[in-house]
Short mmCIF file of the C-alpha atoms (twelve columns), coordinates in Angstrom:
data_MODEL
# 
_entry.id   MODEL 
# 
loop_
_atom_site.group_PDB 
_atom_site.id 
_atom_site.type_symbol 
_atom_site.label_atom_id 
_atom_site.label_alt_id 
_atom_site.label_comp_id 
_atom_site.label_asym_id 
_atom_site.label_seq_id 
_atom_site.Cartn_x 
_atom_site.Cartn_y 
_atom_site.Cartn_z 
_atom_site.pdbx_PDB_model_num 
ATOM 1   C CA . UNK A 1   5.863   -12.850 -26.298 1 
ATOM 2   C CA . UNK A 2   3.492   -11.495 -28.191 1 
ATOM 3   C CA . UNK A 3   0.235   -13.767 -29.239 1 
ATOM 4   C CA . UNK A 4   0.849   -13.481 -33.014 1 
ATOM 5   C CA . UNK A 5   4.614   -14.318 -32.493 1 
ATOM 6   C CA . UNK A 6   4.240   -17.236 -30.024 1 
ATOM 7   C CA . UNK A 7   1.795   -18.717 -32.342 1 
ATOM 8   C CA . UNK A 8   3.690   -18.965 -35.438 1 
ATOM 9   C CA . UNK A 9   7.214   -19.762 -33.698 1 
ATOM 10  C CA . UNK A 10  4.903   -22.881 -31.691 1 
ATOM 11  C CA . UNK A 11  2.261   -23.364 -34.185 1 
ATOM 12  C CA . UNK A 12  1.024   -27.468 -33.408 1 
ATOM 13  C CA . UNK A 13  3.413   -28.150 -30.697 1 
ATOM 14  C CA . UNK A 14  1.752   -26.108 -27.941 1 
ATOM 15  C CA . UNK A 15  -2.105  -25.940 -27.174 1 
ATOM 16  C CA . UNK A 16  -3.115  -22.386 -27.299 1 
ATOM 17  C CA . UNK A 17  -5.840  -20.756 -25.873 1 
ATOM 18  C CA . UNK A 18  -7.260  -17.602 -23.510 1 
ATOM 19  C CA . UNK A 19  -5.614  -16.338 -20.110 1 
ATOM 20  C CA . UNK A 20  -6.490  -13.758 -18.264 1 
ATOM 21  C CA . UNK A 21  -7.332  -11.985 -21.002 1 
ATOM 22  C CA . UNK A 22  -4.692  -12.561 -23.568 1 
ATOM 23  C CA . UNK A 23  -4.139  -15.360 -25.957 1 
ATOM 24  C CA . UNK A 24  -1.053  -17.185 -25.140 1 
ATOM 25  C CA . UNK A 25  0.055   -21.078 -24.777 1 
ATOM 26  C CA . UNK A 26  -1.716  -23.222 -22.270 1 
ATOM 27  C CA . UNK A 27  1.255   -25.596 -22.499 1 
ATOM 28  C CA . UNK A 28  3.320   -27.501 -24.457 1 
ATOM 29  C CA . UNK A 29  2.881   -31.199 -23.818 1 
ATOM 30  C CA . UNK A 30  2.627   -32.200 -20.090 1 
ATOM 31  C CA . UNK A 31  1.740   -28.954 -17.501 1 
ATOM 32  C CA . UNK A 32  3.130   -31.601 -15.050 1 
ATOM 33  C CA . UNK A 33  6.469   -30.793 -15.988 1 
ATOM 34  C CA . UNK A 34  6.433   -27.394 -16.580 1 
ATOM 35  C CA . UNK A 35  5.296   -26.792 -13.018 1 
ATOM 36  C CA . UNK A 36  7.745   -29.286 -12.335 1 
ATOM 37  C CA . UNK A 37  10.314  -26.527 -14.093 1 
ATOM 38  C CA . UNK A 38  9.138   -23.830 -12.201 1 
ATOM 39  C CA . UNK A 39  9.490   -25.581 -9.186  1 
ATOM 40  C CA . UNK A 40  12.906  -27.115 -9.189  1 
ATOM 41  C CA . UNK A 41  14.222  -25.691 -12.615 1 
ATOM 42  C CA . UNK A 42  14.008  -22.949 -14.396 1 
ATOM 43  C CA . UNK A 43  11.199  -21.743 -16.849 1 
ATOM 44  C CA . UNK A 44  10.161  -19.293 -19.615 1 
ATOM 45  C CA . UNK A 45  7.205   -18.227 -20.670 1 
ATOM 46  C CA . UNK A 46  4.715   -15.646 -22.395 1 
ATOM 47  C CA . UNK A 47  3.770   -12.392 -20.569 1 
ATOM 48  C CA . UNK A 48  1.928   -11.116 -23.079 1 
ATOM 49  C CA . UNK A 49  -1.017  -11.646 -21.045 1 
ATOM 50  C CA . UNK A 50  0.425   -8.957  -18.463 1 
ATOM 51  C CA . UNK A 51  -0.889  -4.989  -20.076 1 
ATOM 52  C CA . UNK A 52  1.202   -2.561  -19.495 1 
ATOM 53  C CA . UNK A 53  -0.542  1.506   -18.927 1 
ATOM 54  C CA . UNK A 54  1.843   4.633   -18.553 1 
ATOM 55  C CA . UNK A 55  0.827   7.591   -16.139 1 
ATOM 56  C CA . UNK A 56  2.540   10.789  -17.382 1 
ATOM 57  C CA . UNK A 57  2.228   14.823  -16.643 1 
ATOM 58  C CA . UNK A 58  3.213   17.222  -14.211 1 
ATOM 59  C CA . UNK A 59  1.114   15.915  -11.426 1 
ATOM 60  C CA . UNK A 60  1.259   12.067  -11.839 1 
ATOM 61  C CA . UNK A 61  3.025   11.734  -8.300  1 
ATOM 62  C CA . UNK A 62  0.804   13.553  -6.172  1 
ATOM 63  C CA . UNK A 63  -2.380  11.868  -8.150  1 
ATOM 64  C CA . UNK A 64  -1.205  8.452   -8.245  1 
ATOM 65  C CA . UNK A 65  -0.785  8.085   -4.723  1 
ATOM 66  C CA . UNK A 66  -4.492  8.803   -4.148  1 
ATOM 67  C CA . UNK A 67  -5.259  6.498   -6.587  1 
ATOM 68  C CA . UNK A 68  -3.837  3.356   -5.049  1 
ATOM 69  C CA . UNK A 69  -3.246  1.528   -2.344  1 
ATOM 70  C CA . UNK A 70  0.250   1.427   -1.647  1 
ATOM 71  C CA . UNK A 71  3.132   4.335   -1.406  1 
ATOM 72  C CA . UNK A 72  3.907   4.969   -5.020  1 
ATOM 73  C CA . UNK A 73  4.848   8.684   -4.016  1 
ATOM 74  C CA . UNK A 74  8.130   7.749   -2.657  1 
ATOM 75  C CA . UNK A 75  8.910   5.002   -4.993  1 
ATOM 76  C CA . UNK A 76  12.423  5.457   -5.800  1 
ATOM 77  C CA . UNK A 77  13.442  5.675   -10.001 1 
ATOM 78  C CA . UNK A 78  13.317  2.181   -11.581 1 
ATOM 79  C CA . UNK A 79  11.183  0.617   -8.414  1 
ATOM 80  C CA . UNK A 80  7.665   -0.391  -8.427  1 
ATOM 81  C CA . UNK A 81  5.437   -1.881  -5.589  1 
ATOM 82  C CA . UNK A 82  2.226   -3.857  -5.966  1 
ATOM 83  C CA . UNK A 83  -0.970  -2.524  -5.125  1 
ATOM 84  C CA . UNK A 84  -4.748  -2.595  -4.924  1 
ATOM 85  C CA . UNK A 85  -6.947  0.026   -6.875  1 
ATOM 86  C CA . UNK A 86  -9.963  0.000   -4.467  1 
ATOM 87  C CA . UNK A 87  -13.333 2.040   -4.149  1 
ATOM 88  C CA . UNK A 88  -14.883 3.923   -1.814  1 
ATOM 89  C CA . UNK A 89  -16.133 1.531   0.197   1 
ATOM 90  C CA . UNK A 90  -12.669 0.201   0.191   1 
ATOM 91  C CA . UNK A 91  -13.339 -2.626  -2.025  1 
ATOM 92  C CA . UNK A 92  -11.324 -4.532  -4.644  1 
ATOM 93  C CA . UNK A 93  -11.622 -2.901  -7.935  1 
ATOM 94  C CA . UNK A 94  -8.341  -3.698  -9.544  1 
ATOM 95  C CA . UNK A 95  -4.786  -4.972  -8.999  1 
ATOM 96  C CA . UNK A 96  -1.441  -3.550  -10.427 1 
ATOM 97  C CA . UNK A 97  2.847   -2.898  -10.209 1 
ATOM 98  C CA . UNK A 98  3.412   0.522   -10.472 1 
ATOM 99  C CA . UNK A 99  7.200   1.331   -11.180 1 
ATOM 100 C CA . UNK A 100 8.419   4.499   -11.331 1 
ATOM 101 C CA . UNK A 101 10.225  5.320   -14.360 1 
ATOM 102 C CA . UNK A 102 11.552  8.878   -13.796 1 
ATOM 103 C CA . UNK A 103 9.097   10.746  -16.170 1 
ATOM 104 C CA . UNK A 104 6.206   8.439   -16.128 1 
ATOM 105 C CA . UNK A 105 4.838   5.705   -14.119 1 
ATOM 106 C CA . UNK A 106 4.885   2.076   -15.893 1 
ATOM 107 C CA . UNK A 107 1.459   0.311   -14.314 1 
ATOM 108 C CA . UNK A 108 1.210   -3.582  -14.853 1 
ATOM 109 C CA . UNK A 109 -1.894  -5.691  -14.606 1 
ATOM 110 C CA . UNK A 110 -3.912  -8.224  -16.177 1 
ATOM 111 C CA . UNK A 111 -4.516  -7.838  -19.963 1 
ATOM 112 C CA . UNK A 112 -8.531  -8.399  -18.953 1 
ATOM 113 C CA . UNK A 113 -7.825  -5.485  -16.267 1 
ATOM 114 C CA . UNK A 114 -5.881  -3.304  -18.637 1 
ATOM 115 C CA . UNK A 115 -9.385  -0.982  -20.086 1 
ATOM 116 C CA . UNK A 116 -11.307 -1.674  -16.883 1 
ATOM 117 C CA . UNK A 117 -8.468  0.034   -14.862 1 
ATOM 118 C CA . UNK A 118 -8.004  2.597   -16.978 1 
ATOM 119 C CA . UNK A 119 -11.802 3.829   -17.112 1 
ATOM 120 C CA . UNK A 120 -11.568 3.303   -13.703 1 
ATOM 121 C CA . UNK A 121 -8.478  6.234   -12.710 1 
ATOM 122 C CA . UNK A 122 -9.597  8.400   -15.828 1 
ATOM 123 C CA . UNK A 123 -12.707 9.317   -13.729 1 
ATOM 124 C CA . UNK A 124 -10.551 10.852  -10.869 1 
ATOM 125 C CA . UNK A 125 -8.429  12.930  -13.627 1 
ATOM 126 C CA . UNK A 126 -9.884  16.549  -13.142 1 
ATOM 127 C CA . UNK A 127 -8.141  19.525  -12.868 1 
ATOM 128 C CA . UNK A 128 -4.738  17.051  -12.458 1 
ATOM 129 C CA . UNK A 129 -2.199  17.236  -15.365 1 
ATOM 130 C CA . UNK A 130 -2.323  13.744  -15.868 1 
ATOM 131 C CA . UNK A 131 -2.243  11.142  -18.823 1 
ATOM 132 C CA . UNK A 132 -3.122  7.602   -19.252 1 
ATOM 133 C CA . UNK A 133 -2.137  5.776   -22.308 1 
ATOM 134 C CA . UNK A 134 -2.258  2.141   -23.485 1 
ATOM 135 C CA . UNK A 135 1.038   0.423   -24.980 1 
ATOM 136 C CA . UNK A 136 0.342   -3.227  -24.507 1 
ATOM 137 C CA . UNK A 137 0.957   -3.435  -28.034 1 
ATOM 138 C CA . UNK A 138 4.520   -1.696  -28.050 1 
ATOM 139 C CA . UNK A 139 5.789   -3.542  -25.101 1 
ATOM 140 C CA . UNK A 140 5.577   -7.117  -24.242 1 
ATOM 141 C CA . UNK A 141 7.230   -9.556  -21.444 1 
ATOM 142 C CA . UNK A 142 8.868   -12.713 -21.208 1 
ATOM 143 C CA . UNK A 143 8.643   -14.634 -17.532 1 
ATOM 144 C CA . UNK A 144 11.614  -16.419 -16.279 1 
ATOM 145 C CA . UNK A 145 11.310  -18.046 -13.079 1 
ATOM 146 C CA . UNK A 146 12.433  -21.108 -10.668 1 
ATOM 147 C CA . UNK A 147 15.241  -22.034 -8.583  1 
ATOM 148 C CA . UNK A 148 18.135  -21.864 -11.360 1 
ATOM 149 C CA . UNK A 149 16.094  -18.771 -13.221 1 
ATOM 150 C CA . UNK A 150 19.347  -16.816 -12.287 1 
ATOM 151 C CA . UNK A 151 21.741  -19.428 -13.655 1 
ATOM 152 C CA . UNK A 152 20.019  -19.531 -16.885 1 
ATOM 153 C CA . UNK A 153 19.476  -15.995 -17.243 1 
ATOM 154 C CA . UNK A 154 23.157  -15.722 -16.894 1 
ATOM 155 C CA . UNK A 155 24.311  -18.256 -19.042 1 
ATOM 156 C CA . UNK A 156 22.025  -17.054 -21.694 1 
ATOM 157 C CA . UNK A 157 24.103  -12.993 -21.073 1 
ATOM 158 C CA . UNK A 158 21.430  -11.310 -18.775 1 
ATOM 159 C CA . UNK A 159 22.994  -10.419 -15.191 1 
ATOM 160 C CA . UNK A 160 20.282  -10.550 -12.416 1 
ATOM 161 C CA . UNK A 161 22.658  -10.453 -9.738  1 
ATOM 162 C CA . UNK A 162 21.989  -6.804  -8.552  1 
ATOM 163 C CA . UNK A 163 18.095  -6.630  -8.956  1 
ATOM 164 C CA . UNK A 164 16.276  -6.688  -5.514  1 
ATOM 165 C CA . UNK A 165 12.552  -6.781  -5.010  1 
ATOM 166 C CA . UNK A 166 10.435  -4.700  -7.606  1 
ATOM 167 C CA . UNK A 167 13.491  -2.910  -9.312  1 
ATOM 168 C CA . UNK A 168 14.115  -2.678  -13.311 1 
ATOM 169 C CA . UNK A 169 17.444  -2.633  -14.466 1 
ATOM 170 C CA . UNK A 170 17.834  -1.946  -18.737 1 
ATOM 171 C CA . UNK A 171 20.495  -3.181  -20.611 1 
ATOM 172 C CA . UNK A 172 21.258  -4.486  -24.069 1 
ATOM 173 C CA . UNK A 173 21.517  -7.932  -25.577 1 
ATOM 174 C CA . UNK A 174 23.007  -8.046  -28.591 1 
ATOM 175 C CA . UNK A 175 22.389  -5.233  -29.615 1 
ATOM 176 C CA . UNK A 176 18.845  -5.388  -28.149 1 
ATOM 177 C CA . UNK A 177 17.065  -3.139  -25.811 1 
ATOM 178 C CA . UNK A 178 15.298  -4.416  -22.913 1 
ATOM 179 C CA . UNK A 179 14.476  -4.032  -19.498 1 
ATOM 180 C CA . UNK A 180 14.825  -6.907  -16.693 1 
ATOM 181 C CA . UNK A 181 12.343  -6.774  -13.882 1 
ATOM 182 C CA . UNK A 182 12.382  -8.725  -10.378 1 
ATOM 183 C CA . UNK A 183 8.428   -9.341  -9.463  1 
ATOM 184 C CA . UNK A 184 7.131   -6.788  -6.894  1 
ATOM 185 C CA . UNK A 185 4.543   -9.730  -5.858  1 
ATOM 186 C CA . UNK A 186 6.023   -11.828 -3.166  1 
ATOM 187 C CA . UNK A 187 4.613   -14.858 -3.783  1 
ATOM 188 C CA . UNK A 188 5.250   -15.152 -7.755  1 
ATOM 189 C CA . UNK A 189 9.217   -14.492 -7.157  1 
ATOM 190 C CA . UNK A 190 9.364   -14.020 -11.125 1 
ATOM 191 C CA . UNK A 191 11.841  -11.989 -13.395 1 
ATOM 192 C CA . UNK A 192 10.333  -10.507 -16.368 1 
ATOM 193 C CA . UNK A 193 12.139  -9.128  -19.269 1 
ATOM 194 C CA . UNK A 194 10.309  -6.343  -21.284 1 
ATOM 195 C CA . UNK A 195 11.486  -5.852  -24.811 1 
ATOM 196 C CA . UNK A 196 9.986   -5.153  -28.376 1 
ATOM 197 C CA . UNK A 197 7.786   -8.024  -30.031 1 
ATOM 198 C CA . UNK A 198 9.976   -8.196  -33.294 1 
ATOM 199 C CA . UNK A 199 12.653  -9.040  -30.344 1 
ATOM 200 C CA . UNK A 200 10.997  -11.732 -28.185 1 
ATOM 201 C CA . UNK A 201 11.941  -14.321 -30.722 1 
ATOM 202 C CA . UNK A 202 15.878  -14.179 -30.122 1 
ATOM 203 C CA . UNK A 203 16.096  -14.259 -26.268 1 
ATOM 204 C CA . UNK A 204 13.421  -16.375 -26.068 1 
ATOM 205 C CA . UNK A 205 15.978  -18.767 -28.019 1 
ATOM 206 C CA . UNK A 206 18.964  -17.681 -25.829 1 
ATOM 207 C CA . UNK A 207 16.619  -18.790 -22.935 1 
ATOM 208 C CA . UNK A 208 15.828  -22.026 -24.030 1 
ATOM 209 C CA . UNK A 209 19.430  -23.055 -25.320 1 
ATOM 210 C CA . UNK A 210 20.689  -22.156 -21.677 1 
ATOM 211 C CA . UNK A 211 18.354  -24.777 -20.141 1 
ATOM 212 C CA . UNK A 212 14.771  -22.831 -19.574 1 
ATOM 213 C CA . UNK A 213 11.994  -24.787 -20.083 1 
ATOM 214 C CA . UNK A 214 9.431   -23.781 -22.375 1 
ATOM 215 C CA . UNK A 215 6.020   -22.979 -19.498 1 
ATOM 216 C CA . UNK A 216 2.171   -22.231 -20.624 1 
ATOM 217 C CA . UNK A 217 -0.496  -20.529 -18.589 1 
ATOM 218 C CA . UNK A 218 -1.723  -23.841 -17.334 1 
ATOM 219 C CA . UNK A 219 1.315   -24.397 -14.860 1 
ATOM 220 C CA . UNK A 220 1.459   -20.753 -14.170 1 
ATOM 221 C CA . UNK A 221 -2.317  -20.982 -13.053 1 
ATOM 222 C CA . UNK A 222 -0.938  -24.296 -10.659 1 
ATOM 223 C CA . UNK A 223 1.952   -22.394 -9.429  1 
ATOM 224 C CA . UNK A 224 -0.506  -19.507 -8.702  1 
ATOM 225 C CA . UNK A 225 -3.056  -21.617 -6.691  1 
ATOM 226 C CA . UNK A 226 0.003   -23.601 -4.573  1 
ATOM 227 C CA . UNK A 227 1.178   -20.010 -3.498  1 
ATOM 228 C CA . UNK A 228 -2.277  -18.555 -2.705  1 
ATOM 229 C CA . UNK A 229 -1.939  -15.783 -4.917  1 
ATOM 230 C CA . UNK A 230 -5.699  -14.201 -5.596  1 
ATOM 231 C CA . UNK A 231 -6.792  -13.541 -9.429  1 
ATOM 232 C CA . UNK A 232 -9.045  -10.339 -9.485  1 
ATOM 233 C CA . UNK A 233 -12.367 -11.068 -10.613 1 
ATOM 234 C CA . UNK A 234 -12.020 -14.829 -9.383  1 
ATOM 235 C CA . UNK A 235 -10.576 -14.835 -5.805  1 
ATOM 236 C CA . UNK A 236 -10.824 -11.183 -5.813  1 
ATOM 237 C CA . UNK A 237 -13.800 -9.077  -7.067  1 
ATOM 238 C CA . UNK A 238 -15.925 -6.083  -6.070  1 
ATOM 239 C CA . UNK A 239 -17.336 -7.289  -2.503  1 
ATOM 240 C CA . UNK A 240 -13.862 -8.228  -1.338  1 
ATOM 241 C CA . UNK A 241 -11.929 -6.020  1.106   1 
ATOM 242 C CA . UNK A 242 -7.980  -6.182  0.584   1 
ATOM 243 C CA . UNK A 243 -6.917  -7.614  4.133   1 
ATOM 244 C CA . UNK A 244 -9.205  -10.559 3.167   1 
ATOM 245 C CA . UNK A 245 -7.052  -11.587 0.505   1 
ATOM 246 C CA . UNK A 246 -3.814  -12.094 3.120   1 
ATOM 247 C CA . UNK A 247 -1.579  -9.690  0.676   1 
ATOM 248 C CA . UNK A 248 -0.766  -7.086  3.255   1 
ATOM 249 C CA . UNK A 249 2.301   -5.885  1.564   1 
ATOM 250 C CA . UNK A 250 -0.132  -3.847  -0.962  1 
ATOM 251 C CA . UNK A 251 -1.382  -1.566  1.770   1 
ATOM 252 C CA . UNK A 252 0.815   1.760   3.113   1 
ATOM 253 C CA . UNK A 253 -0.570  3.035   6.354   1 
ATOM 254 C CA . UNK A 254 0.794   5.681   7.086   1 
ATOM 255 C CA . UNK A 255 1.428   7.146   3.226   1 
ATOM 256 C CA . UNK A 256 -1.721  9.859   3.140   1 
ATOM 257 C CA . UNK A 257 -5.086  9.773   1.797   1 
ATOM 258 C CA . UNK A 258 -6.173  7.544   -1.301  1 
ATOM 259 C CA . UNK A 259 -9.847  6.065   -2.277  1 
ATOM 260 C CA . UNK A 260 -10.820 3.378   0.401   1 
ATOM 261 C CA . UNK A 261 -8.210  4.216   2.738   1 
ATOM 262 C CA . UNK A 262 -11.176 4.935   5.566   1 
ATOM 263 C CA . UNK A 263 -12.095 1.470   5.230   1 
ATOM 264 C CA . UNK A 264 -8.989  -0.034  5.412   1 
ATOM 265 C CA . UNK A 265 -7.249  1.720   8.068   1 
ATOM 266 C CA . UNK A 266 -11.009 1.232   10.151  1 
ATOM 267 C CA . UNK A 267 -10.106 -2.520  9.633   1 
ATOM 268 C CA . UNK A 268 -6.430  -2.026  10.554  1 
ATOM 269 C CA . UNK A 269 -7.180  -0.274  13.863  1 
ATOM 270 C CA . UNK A 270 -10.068 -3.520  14.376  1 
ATOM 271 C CA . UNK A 271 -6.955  -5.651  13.912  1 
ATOM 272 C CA . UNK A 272 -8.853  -8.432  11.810  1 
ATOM 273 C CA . UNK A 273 -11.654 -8.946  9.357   1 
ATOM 274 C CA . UNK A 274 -14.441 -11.297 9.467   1 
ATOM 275 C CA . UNK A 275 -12.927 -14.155 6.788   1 
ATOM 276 C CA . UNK A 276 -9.804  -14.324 4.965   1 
ATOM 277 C CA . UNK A 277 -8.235  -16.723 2.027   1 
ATOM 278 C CA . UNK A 278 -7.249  -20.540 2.687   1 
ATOM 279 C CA . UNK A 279 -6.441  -23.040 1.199   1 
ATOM 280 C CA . UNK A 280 -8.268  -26.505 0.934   1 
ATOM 281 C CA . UNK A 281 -7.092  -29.762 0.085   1 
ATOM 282 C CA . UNK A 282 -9.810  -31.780 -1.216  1 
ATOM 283 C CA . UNK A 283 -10.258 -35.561 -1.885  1 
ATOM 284 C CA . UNK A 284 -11.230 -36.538 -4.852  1 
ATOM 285 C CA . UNK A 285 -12.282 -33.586 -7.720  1 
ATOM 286 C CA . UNK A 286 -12.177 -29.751 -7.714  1 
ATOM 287 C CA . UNK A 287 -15.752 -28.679 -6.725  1 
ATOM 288 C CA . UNK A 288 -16.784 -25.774 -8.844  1 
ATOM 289 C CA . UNK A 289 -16.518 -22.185 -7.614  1 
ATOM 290 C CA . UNK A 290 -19.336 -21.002 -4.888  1 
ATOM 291 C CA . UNK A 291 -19.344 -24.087 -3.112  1 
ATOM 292 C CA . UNK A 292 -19.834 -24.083 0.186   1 
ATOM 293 C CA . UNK A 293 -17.410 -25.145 3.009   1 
ATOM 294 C CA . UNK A 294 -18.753 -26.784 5.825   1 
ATOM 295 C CA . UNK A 295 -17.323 -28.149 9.225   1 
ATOM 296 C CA . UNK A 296 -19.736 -30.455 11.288  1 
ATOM 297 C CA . UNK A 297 -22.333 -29.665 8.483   1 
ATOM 298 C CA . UNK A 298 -22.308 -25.457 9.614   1 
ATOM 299 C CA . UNK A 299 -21.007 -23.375 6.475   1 
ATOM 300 C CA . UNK A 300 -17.863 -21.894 7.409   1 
ATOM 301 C CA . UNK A 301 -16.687 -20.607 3.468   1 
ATOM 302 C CA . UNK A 302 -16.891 -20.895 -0.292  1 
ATOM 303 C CA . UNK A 303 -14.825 -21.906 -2.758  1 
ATOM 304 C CA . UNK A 304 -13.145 -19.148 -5.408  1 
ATOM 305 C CA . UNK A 305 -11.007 -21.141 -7.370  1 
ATOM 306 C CA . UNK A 306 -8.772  -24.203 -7.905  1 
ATOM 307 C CA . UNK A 307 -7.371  -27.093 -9.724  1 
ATOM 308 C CA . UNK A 308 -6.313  -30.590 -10.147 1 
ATOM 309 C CA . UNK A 309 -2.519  -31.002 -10.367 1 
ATOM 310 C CA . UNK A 310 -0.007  -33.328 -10.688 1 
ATOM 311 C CA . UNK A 311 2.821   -32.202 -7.922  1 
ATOM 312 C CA . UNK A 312 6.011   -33.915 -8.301  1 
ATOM 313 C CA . UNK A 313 4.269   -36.987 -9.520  1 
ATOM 314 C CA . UNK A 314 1.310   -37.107 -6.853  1 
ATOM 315 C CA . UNK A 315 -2.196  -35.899 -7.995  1 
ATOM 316 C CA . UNK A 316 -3.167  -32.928 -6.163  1 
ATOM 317 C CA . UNK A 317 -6.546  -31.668 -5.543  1 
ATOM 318 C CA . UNK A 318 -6.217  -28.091 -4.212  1 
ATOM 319 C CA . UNK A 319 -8.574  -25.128 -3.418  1 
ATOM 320 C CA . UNK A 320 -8.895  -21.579 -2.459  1 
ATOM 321 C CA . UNK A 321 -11.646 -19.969 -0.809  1 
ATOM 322 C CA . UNK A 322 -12.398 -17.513 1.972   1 
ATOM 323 C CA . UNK A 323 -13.198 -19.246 4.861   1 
ATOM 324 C CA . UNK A 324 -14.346 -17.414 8.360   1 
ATOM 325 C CA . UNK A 325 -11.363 -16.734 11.205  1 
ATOM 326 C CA . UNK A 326 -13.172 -17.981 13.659  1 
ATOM 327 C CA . UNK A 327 -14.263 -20.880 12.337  1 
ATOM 328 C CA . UNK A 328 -10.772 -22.057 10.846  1 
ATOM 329 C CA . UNK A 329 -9.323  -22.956 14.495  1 
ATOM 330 C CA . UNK A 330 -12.340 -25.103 14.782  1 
ATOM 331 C CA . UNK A 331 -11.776 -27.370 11.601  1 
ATOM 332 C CA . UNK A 332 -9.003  -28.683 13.033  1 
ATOM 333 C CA . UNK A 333 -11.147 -30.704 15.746  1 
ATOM 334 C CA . UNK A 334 -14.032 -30.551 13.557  1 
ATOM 335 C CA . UNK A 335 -15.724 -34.142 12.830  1 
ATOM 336 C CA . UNK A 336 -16.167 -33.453 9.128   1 
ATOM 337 C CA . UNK A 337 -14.977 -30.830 6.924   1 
ATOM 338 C CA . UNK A 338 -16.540 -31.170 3.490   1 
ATOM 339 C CA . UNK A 339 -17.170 -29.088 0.265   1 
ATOM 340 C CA . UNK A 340 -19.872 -30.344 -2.231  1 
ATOM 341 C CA . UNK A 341 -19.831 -33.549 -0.646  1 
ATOM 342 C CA . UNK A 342 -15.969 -34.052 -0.922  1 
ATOM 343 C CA . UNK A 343 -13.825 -34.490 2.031   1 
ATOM 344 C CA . UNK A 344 -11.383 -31.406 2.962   1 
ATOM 345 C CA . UNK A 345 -8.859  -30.023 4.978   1 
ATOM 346 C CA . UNK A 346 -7.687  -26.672 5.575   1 
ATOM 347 C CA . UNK A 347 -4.273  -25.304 4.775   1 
ATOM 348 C CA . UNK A 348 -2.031  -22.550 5.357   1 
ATOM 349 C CA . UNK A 349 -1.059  -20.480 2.173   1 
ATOM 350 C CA . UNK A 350 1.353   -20.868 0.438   1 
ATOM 351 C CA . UNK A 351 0.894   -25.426 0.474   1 
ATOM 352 C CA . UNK A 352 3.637   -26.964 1.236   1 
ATOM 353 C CA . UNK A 353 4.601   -30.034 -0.462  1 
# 
């Protein structure tokens, strides 16, 4: 939904406020139960927050491809993957969805990625027929997501039944264009619908009347950090490497040369890198970001990001950092594990509770 319509449909009953880079509802009353939505319901909520760039010209396969990190050449019509826009030194620059859309690639990211990307891939436009352009503004999202995000979506006269992984299906809703995407990211196992702002209003009604809870960014950003997803430019910036981050399914080995791929496939043949993301669950309060992580007072990590949660009704104190491989077999037997003074232990990603 866009900012200027979620604002005056919500006005005082939601708390609005800044997410990655758009302005959007932070939630509407208790995040507790909005996560709570999202993890045994269903929920709805703004994408606006999510930019949307389209590749177009003669040469946009080809030229794509070398731009990213996974196999967008052979991306079949009305499928997207998710990828990593990396440097030469193989480092995180960017993350996106690319779907192919027959005449033009759809790219999704971040609103606060949208103009950094863009600079980014106009620099590698030379003698290519290629264009970038912007329409954020012309094209927004609505999220739908949780166990019964199918039932809802059905009852409300959207069929998801057919989608699988990372395809887009368009259809019509009363006499309403849109498009209905199943999430390319594994972990955020989301459907988005993509439709005109003037149009967000009405099936964001026929969402809510078929049992979707209302959701803000706040229990998005909980749901995010229980399923270890990385947030470029927080868990993810410009001196991380991609296998680091544990989201393998970005990378295509075998798909050809693009920018970084030395460095990556150099740490593919190696077999491991030096660290990689955890997850920490921490007594007491969330330290801030860039503490240290220590086991048997030796510094084995640092902190990227977190929060304090209430998960189905127990308070939750959870982290996620980069911690070293070969020091995470050795917190298990370690005497103390502690970050900024706080007692810890290490977990595999996603947390299970």
């Amino acid at each position: 939904m866009s900012s200027t319509t979620l604002l005056q449909k919500f006005g005082s009953q939601a708390i609005t406020g800044e997410y990655a880079g758009g302005e959007t509802v932070l939630h509407f009353g208790s995040p507790a139960q909005e996560l709570a939505a999202l993890r045994h319901g269903c929920g709805v909520f703004d994408l606006s927050w999510r930019g949307k760039l389209v590749v177009s010209g003669e040469d946009r396969v080809r030229w794509l491809n070398g731009m990213v990190s996974n196999n967008t050449r052979d991306l079949v019509q009305d499928f997207g993957n998710y990828n990593f826009v990396l440097n030469a030194q193989g480092r995180i620059q960017g993350d996106l969805v690319a779907f192919q859309r027959g005449d033009f690639y759809l790219l999704e990211t971040d609103a606060d990625q949208v103009q950094r990307i863009r600079e980014f891939l106009d620099q590698y436009i030379i003698m290519d027929d290629v264009e970038i352009g912007d329409i954020s503004t012309r094209l927004t999202s609505i999220g739908v997501a949780g166990p019964k995000a199918t039932e809802v979506l059905m009852n409300a006269g959207i069929n998801p039944a057919a989608l699988r992984t990372g395809q887009v299906m368009d259809g019509s809703w009363n006499d309403l264009g849109y498009s209905l995407v199943k999430d390319a990211v594994e972990s955020r196992a989301w459907y988005e619908i993509w439709l005109a702002p003037e149009n967000v209003e009405a099936i964001w009604s026929a969402l809510t009347n078929s049992g979707a809870s209302p959701v803000g960014a706040t229990a998005l950003e909980w749901q995010r950090v229980l399923t270890g997803l990385p947030r470029i430019a927080v868990d993810a910036d410009a001196k991380v490497l991609p296998q680091e981050t544990g989201q393998d399914y970005a990378l295509h080995h075998t798909k050809g040369c693009y920018i970084g791929q030395e460095i990556v496939e150099r740490i593919h043949s190696r077999g491991q890198v030096h660290r990689r993301l955890a997850g920490l669950v921490i007594d007491g309060t969330l330290p801030a970001a860039g503490s240290k992580v220590l086991a048997d007072d030796k510094e084995i990590g640092e902190i990227t990001s977190g929060a304090e949660m209430m998960v189905d009704d127990a308070h939750r104190c959870l982290a996620l950092g980069y911690l070293r491989r070969e020091a995470i077999p050795q917190t298990s037997v370690a005497e103390t594990i502690t970050v900024d003074g706080r007692t810890a232990r290490v977990s595999a990603l996603p947390f299970e509770f």
